[in-house]
N, C-alpha and C positions, 0 to 999 in steps of 0.2 A: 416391639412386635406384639407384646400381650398387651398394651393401651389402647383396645381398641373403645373404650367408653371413659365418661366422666363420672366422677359423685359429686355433680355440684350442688346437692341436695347439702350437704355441708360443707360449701364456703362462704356462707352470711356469717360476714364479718369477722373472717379467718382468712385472714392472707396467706396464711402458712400452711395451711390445707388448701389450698389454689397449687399453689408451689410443690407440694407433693402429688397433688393429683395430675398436673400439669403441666410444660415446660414452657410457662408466659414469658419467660426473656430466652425464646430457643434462638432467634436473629438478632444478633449482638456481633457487635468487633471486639476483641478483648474478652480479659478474665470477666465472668459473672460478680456484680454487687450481690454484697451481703443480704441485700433485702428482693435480689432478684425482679428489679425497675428498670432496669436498664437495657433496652433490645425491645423486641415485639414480636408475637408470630400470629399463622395464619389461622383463622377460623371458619370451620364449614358450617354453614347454617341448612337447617333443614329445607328451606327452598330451593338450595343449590347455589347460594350465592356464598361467596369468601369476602372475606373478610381482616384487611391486618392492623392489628389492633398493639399499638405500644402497651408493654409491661404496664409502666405509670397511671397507664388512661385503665385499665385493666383493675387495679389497684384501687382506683379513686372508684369505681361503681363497686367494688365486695366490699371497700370502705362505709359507703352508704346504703349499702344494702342490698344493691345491687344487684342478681346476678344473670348476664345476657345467654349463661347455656339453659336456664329453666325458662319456657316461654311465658310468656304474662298471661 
């Protein structure tokens, strides 16, 4: 209820501040993995479109540097 915003200002290339700031494997069967990859959940994008994005694929763009909540 108090999550209503991200810091994804620091998660270049910090998986584990992804993980604290937000719940990438919230759609999962089963216990949560250790490294929280496993599942996917929904993203709202500023033009109003959603978005469900696997944990994994999540994972692989903050890996590279990636991050899809800062716009380009």
């Amino acid at each position: 209820m108090t999550n209503d915003h991200t810091h994804a200002g620091q998660w270049t290339n910090n998986w584990s501040r992804v993980v604290l700031d937000i719940t990438p494997d919230r759609h999962r069967t089963g216990t949560e993995a250790e490294d929280r990859t496993i599942g996917s959940a929904n993203y709202l994008y500023a033009d109003g479109s959603v978005e469900t994005l696997p944990a994994i694929e999540l994972k692989a763009l903050i890996d590279e540097g990636i991050i899809p909540a800062i716009p380009p």
